[in-house]
Predicted model as a PDB file, atoms N, CA, C, CB and O in Angstrom, pLDDT in the B-factor column:
MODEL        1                                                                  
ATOM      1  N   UNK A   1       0.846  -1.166   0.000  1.00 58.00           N  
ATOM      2  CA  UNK A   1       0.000   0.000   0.000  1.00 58.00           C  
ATOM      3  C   UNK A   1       0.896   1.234   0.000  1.00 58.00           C  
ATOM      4  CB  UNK A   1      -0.965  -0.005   1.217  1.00 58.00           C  
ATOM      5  O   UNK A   1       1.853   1.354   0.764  1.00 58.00           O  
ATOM      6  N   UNK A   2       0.459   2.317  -1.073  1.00 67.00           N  
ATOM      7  CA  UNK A   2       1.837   3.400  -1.034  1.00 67.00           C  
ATOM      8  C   UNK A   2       1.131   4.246  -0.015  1.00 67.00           C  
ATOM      9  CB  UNK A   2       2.377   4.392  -2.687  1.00 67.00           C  
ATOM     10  O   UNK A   2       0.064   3.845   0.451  1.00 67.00           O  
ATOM     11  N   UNK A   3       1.771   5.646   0.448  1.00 72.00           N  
ATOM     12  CA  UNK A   3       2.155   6.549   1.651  1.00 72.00           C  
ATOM     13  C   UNK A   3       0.778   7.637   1.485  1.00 72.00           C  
ATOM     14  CB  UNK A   3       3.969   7.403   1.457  1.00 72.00           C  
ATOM     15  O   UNK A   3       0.517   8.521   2.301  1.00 72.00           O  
ATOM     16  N   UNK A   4       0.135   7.398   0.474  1.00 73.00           N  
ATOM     17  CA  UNK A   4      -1.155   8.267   0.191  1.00 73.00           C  
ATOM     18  C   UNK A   4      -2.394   7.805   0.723  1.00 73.00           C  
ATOM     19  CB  UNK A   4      -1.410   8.405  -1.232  1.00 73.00           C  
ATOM     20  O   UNK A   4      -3.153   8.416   1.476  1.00 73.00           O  
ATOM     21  N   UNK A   5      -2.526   6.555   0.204  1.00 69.00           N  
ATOM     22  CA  UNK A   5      -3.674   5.362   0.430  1.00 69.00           C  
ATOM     23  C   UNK A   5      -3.351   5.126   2.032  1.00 69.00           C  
ATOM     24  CB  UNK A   5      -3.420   3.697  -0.690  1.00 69.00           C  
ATOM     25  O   UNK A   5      -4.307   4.960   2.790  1.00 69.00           O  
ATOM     26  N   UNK A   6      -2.081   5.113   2.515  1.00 72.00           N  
ATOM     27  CA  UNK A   6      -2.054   4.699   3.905  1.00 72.00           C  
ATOM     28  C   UNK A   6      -2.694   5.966   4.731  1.00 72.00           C  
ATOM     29  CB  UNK A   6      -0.467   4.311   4.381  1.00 72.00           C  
ATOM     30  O   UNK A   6      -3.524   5.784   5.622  1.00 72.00           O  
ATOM     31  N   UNK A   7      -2.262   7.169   4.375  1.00 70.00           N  
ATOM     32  CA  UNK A   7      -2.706   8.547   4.673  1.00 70.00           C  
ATOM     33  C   UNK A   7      -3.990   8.481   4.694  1.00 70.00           C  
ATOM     34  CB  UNK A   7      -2.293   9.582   3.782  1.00 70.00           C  
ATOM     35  O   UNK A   7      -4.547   8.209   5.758  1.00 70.00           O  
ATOM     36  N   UNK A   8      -4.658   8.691   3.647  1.00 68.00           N  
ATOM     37  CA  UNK A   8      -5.840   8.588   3.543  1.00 68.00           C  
ATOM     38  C   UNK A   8      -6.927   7.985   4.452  1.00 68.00           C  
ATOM     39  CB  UNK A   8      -5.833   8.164   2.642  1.00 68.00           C  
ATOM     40  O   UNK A   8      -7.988   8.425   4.893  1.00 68.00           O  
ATOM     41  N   UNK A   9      -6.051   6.421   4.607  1.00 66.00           N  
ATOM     42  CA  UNK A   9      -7.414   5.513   5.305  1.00 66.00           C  
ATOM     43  C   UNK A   9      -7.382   6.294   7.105  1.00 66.00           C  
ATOM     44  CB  UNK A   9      -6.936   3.130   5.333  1.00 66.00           C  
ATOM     45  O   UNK A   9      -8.415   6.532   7.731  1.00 66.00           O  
ATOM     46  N   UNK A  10      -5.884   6.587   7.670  1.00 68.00           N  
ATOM     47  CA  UNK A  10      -5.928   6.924   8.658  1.00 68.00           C  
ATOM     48  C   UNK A  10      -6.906   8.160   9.042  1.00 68.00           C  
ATOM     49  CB  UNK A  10      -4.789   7.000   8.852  1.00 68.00           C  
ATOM     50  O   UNK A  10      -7.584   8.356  10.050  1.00 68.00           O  
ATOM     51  N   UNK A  11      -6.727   8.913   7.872  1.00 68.00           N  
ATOM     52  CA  UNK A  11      -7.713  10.094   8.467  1.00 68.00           C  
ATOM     53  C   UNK A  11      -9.207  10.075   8.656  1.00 68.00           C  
ATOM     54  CB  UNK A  11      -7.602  11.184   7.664  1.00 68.00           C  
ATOM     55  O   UNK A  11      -9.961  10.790   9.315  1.00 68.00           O  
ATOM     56  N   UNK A  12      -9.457   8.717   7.633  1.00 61.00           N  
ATOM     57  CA  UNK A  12     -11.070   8.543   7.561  1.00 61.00           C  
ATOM     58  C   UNK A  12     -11.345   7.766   8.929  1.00 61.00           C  
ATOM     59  CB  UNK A  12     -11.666   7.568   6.079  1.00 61.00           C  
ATOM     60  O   UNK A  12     -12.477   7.486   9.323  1.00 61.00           O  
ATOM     61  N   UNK A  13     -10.206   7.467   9.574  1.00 58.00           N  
ATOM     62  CA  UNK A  13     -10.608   6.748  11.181  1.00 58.00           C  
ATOM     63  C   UNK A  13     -11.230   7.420  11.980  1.00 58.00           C  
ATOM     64  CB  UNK A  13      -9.536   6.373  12.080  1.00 58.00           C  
ATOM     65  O   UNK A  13     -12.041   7.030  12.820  1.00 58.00           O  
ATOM     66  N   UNK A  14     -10.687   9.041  11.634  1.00 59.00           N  
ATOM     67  CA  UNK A  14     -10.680   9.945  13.082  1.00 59.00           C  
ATOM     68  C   UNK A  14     -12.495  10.775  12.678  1.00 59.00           C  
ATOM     69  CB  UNK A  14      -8.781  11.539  13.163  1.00 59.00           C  
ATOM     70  O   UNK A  14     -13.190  11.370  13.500  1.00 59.00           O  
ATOM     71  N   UNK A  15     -12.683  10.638  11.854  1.00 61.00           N  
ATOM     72  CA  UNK A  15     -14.278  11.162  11.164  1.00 61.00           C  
ATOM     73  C   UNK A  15     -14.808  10.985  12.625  1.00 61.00           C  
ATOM     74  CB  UNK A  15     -15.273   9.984   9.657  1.00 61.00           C  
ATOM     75  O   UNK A  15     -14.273  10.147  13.351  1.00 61.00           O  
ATOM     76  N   UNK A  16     -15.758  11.688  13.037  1.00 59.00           N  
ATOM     77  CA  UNK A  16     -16.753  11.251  13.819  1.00 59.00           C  
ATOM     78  C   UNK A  16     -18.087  10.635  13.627  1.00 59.00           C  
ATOM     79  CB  UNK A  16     -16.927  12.055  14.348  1.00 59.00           C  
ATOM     80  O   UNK A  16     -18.598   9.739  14.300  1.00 59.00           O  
ATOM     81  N   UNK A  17     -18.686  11.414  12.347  1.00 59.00           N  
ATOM     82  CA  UNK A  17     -19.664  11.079  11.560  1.00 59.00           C  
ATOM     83  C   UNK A  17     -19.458  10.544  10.092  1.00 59.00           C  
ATOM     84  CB  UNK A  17     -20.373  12.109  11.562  1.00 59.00           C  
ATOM     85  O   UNK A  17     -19.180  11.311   9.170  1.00 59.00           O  
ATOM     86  N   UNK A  18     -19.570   9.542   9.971  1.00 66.00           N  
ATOM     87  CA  UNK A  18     -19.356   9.253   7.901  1.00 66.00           C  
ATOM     88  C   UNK A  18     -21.288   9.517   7.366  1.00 66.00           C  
ATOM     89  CB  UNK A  18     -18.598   6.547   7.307  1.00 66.00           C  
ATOM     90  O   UNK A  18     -21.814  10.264   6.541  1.00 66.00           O  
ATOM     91  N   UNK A  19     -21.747   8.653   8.172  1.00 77.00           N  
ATOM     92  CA  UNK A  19     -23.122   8.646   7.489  1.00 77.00           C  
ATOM     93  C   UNK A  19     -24.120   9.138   8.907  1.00 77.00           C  
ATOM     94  CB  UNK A  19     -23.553   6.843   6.733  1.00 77.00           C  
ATOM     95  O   UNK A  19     -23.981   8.588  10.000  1.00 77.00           O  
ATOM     96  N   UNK A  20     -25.084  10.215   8.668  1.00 83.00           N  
ATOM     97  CA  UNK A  20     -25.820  10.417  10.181  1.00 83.00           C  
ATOM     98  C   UNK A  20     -27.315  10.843   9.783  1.00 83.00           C  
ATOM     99  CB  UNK A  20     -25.008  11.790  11.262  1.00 83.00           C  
ATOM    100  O   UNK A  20     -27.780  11.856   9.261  1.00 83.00           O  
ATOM    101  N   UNK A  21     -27.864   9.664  10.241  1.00 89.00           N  
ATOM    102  CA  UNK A  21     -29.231   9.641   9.747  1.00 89.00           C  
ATOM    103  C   UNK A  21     -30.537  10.565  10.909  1.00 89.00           C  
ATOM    104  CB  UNK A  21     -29.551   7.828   9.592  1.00 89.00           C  
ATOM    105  O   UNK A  21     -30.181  10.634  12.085  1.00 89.00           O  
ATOM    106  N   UNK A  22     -31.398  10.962  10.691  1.00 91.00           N  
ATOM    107  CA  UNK A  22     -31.765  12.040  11.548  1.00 91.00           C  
ATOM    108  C   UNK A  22     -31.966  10.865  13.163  1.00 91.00           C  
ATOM    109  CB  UNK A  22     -33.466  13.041  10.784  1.00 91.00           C  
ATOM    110  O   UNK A  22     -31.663  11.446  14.205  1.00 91.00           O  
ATOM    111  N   UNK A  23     -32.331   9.689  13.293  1.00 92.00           N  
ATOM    112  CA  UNK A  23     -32.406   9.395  14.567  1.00 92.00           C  
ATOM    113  C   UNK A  23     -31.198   9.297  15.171  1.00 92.00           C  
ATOM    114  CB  UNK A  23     -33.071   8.358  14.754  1.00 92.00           C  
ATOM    115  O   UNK A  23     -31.052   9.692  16.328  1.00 92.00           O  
ATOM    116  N   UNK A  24     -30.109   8.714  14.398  1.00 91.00           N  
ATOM    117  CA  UNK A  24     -28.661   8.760  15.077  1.00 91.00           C  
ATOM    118  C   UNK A  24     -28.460  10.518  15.496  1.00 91.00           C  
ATOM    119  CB  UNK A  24     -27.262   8.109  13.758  1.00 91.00           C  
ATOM    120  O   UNK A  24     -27.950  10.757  16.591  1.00 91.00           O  
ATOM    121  N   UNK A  25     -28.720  11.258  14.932  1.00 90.00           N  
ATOM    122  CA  UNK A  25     -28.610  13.197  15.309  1.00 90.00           C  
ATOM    123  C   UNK A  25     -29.386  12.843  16.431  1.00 90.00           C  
ATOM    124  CB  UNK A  25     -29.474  14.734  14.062  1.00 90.00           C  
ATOM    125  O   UNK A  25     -28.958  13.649  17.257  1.00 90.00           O  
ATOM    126  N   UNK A  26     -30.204  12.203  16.985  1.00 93.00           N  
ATOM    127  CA  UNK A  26     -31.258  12.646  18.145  1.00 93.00           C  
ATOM    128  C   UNK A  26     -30.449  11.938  19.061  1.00 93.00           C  
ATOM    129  CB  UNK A  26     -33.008  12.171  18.083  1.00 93.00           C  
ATOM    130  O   UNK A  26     -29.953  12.511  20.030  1.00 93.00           O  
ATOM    131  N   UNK A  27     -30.248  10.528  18.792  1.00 93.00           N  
ATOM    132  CA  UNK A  27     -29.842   9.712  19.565  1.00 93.00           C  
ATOM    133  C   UNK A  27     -28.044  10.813  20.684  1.00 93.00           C  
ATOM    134  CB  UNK A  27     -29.555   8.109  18.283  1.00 93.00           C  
ATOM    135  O   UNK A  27     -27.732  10.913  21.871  1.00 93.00           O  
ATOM    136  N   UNK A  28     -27.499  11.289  19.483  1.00 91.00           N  
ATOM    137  CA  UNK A  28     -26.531  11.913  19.753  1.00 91.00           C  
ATOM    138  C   UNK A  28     -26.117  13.376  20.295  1.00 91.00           C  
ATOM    139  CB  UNK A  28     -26.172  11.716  18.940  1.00 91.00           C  
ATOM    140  O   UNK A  28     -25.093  13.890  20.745  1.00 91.00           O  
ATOM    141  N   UNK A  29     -27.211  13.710  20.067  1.00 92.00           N  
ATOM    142  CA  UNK A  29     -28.177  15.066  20.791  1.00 92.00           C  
ATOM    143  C   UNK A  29     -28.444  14.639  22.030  1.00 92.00           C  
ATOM    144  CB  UNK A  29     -29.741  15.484  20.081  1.00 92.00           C  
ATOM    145  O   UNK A  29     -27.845  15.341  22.844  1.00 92.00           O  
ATOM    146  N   UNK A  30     -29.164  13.682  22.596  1.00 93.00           N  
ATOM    147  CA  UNK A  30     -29.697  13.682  23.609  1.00 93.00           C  
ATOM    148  C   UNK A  30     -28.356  12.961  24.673  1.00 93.00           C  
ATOM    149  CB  UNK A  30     -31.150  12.950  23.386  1.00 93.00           C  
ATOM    150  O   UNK A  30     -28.320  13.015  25.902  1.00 93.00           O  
ATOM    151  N   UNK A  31     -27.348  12.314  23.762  1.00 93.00           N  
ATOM    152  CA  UNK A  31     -26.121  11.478  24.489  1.00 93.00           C  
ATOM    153  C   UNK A  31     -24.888  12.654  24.798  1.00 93.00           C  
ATOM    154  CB  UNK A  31     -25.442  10.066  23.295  1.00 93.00           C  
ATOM    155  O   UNK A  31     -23.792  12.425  25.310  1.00 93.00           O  
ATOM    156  N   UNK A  32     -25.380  13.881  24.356  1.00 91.00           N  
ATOM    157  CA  UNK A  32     -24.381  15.091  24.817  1.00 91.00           C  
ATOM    158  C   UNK A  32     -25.035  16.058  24.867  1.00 91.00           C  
ATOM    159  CB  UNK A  32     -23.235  15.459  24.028  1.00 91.00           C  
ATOM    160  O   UNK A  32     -24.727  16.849  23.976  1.00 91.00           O  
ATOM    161  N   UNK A  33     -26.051  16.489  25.690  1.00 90.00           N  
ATOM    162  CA  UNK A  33     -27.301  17.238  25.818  1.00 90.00           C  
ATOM    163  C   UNK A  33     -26.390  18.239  26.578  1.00 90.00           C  
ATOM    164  CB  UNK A  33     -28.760  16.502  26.607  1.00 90.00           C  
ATOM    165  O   UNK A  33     -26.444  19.439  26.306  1.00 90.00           O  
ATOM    166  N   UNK A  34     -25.493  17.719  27.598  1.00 87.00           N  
ATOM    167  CA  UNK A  34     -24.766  18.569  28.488  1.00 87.00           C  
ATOM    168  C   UNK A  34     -23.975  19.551  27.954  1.00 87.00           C  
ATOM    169  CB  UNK A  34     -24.008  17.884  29.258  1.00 87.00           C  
ATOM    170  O   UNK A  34     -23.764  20.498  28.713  1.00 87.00           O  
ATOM    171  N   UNK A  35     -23.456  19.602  26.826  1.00 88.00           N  
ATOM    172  CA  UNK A  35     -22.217  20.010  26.093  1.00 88.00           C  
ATOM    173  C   UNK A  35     -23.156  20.646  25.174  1.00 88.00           C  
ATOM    174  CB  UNK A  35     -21.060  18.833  25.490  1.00 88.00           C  
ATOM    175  O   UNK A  35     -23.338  20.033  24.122  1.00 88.00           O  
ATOM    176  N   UNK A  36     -23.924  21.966  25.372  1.00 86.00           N  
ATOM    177  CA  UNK A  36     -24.700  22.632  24.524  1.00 86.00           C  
ATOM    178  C   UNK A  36     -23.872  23.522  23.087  1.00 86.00           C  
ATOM    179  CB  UNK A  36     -25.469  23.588  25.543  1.00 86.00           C  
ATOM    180  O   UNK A  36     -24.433  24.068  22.137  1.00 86.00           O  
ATOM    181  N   UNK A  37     -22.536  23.419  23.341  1.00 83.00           N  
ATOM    182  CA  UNK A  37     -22.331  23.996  22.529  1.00 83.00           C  
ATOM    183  C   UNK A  37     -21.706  23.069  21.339  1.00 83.00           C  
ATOM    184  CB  UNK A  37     -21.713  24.978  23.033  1.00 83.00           C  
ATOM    185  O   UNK A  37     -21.333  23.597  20.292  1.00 83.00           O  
ATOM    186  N   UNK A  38     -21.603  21.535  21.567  1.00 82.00           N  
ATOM    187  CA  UNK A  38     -21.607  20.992  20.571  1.00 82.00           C  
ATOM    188  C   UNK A  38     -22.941  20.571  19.741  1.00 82.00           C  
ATOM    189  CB  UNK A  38     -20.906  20.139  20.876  1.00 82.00           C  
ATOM    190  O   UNK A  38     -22.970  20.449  18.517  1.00 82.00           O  
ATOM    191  N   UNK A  39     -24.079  20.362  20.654  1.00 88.00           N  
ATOM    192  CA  UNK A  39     -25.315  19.686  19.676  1.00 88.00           C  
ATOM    193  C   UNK A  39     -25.920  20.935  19.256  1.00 88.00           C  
ATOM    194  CB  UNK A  39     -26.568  18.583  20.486  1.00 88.00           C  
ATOM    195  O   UNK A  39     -26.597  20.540  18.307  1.00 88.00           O  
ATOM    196  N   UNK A  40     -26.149  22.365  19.354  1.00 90.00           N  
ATOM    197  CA  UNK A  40     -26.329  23.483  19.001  1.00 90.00           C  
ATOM    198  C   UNK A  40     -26.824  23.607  17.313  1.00 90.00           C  
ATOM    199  CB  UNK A  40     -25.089  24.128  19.404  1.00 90.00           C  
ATOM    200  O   UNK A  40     -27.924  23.939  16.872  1.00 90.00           O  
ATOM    201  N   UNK A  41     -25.012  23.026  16.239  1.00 88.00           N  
ATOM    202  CA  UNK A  41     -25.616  23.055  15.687  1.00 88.00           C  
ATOM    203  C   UNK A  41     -26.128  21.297  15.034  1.00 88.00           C  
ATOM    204  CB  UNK A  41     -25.107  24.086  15.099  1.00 88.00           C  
ATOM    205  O   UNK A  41     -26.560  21.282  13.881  1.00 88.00           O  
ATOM    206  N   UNK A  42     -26.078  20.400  15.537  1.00 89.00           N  
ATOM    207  CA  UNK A  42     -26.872  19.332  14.944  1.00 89.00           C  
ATOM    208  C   UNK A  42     -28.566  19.609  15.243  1.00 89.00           C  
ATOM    209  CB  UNK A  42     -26.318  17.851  15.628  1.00 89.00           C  
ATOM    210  O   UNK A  42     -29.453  19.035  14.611  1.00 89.00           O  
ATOM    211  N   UNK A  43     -28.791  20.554  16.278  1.00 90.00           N  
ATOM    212  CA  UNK A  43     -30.352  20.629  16.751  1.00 90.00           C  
ATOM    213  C   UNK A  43     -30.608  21.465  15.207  1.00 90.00           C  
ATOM    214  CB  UNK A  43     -30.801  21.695  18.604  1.00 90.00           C  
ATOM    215  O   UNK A  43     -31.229  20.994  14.253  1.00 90.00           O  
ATOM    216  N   UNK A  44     -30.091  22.528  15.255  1.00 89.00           N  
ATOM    217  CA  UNK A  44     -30.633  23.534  13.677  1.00 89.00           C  
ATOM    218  C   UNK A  44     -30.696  22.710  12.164  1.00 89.00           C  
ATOM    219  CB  UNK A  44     -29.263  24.972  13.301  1.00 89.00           C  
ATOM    220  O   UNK A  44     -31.456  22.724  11.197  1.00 89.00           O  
ATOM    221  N   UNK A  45     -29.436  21.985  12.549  1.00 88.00           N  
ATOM    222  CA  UNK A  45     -29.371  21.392  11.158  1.00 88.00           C  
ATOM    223  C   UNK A  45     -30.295  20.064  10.673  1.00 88.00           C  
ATOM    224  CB  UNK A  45     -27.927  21.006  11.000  1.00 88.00           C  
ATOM    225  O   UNK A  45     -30.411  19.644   9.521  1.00 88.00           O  
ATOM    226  N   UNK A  46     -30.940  19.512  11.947  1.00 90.00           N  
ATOM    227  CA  UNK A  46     -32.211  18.928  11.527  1.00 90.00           C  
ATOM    228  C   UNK A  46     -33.328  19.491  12.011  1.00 90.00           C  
ATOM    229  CB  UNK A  46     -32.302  17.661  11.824  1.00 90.00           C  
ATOM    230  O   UNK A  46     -34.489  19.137  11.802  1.00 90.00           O  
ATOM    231  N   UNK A  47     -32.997  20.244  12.562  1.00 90.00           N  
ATOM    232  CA  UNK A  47     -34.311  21.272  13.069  1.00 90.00           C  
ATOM    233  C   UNK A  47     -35.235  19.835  13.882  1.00 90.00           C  
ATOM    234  CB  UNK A  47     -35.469  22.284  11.263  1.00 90.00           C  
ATOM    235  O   UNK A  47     -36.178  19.178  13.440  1.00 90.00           O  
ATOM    236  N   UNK A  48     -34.586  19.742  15.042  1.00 91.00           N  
ATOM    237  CA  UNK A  48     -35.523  18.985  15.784  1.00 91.00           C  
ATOM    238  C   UNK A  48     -36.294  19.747  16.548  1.00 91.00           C  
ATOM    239  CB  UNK A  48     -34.970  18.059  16.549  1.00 91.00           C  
ATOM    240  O   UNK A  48     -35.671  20.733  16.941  1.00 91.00           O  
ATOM    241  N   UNK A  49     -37.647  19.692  17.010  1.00 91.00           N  
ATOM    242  CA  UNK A  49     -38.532  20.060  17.965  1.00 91.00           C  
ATOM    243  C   UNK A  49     -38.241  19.717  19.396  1.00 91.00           C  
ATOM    244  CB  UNK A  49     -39.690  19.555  17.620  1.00 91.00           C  
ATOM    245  O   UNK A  49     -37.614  18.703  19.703  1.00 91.00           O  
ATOM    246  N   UNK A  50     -38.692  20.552  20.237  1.00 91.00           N  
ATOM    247  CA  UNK A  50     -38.645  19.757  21.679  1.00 91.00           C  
ATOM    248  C   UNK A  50     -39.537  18.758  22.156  1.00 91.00           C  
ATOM    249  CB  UNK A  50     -38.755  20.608  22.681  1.00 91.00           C  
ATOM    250  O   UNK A  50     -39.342  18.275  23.271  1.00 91.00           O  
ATOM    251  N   UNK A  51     -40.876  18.238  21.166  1.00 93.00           N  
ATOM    252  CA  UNK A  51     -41.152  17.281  21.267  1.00 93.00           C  
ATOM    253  C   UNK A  51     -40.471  15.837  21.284  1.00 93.00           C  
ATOM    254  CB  UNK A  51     -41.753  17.476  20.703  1.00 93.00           C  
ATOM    255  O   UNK A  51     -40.402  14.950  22.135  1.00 93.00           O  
ATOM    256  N   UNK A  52     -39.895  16.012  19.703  1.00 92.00           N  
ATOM    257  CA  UNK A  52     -39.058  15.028  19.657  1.00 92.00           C  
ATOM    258  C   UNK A  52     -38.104  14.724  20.391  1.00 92.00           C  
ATOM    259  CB  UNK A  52     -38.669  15.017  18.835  1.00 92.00           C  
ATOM    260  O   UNK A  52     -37.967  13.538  20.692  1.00 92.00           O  
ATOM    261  N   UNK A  53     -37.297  15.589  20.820  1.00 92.00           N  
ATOM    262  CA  UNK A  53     -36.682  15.921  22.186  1.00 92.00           C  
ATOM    263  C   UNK A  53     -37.033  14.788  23.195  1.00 92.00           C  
ATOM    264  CB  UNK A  53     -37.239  17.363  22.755  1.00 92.00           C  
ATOM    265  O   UNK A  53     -36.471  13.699  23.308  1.00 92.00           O  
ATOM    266  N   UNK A  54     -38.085  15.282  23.903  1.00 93.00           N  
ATOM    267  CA  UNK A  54     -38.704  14.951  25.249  1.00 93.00           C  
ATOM    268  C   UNK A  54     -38.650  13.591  24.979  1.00 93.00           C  
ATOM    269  CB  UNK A  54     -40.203  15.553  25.660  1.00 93.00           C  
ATOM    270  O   UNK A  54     -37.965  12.884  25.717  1.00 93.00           O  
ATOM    271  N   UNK A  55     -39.511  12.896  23.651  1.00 94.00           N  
ATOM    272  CA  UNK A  55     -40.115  11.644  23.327  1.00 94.00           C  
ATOM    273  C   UNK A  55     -38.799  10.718  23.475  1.00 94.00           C  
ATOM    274  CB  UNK A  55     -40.887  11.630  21.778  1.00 94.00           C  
ATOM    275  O   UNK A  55     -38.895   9.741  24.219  1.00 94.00           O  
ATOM    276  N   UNK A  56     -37.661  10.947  22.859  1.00 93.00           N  
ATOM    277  CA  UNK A  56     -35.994  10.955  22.786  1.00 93.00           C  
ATOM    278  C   UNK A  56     -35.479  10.619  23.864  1.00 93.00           C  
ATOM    279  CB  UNK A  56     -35.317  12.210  22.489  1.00 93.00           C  
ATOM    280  O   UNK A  56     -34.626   9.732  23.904  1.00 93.00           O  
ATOM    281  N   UNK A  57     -36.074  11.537  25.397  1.00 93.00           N  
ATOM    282  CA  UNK A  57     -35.678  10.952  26.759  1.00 93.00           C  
ATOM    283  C   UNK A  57     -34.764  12.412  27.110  1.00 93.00           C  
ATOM    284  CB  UNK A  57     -34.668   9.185  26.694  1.00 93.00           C  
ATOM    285  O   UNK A  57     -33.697  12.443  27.723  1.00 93.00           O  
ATOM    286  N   UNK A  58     -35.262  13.200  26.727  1.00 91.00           N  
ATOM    287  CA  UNK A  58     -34.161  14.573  27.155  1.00 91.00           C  
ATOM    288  C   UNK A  58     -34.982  14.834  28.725  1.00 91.00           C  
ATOM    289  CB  UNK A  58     -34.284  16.425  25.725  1.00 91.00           C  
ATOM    290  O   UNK A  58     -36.022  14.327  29.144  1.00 91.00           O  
ATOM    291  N   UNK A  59     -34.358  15.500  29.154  1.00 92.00           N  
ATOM    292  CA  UNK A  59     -34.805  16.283  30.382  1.00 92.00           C  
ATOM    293  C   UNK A  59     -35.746  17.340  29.816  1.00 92.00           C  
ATOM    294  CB  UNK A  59     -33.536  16.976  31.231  1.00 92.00           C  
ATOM    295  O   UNK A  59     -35.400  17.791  28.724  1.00 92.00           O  
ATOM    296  N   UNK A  60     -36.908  17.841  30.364  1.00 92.00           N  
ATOM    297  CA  UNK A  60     -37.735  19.167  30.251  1.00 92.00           C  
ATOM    298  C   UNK A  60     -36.729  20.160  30.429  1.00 92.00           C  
ATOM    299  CB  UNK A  60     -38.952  19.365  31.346  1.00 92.00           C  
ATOM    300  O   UNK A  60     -36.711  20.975  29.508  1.00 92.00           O  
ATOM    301  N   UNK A  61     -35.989  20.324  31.217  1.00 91.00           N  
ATOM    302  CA  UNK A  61     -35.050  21.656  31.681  1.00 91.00           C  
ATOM    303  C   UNK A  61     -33.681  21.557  30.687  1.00 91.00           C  
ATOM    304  CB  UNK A  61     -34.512  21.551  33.600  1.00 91.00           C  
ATOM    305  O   UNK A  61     -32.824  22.422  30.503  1.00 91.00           O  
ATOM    306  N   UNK A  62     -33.765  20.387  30.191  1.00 90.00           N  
ATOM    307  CA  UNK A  62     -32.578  20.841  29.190  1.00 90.00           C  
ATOM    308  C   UNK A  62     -33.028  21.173  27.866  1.00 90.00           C  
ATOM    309  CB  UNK A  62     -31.503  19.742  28.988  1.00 90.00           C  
ATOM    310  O   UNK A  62     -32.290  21.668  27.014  1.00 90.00           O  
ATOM    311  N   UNK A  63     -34.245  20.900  27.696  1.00 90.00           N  
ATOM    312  CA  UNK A  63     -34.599  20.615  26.025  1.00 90.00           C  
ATOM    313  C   UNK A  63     -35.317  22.786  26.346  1.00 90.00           C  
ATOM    314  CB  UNK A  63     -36.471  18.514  25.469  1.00 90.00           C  
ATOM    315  O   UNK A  63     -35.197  23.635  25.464  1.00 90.00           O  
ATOM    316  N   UNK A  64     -35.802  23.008  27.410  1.00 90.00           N  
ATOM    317  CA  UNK A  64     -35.905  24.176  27.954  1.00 90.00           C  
ATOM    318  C   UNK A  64     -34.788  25.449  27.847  1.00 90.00           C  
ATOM    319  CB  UNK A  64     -36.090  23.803  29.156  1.00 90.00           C  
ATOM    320  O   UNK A  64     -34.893  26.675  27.846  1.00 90.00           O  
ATOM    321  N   UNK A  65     -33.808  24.611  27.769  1.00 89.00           N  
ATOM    322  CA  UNK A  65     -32.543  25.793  28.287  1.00 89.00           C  
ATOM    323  C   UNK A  65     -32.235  26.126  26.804  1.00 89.00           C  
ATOM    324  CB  UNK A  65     -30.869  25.099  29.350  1.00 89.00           C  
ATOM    325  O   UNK A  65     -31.727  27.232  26.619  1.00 89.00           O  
ATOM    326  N   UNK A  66     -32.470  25.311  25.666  1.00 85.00           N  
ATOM    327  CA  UNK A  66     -31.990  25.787  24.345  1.00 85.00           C  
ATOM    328  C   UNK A  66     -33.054  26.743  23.872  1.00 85.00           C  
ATOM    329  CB  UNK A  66     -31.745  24.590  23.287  1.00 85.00           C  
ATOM    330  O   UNK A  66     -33.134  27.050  22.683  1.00 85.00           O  
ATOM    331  N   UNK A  67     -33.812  27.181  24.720  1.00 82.00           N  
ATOM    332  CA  UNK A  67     -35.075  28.484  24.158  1.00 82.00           C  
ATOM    333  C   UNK A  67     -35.259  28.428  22.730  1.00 82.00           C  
ATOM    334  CB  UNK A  67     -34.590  30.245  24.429  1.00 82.00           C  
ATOM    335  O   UNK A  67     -35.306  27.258  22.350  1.00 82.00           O  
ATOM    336  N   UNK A  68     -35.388  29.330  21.736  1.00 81.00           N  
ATOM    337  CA  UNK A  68     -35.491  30.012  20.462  1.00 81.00           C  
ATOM    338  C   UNK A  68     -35.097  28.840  19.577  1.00 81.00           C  
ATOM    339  CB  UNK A  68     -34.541  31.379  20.303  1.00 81.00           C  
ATOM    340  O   UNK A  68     -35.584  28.726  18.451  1.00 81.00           O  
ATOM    341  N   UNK A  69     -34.112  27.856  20.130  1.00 77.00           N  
ATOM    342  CA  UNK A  69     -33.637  26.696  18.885  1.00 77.00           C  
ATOM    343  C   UNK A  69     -34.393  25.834  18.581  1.00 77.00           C  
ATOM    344  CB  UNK A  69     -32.537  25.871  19.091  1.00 77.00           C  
ATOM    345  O   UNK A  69     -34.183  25.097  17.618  1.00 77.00           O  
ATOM    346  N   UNK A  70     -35.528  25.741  19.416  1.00 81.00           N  
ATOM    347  CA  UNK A  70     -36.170  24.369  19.230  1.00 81.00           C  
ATOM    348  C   UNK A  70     -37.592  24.810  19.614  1.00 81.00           C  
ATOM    349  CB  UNK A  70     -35.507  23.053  20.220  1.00 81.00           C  
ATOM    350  O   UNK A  70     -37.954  25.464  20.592  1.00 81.00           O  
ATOM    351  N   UNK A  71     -38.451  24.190  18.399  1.00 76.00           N  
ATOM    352  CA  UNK A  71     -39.919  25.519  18.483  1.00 76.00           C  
ATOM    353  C   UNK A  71     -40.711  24.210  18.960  1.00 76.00           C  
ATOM    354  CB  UNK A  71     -40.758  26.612  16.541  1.00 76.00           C  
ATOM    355  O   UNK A  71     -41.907  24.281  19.243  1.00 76.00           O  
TER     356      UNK A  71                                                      
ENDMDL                                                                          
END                                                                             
């Protein structure tokens, strides 16, 4: 294997996401609910509700604390 292809595969290790389907975003939303400033923007970018939220297993007071992001 030459020094490119080896390059290559290593960096596709460190990806966090390759493929993220909207329940894996919830699932992963609600598994770092604490860390508001990372799910911030996965909440906009599927535009989840705080229903879905709640249904998901979030806390009321956290799905609360993101105000204006989540209608």
């Amino acid at each position: 294997m030459g020094k490119a292809k080896k390059r290559s595969l290593k960096q596709g290790i460190h990806n966090k996401f390759q493929y993220m389907t909207r329940e894996s975003a919830l699932e992963s939303v609600i598994k770092n609910i604490g860390h508001k400033n990372e799910v911030i923007d996965t909440i906009t970018l599927f535009g989840f509700t705080a229903e879905e939220m709640l249904e998901a297993g979030a806390e009321y007071e956290d799905v609360m604390a993101f105000g204006g992001l989540v209608s």
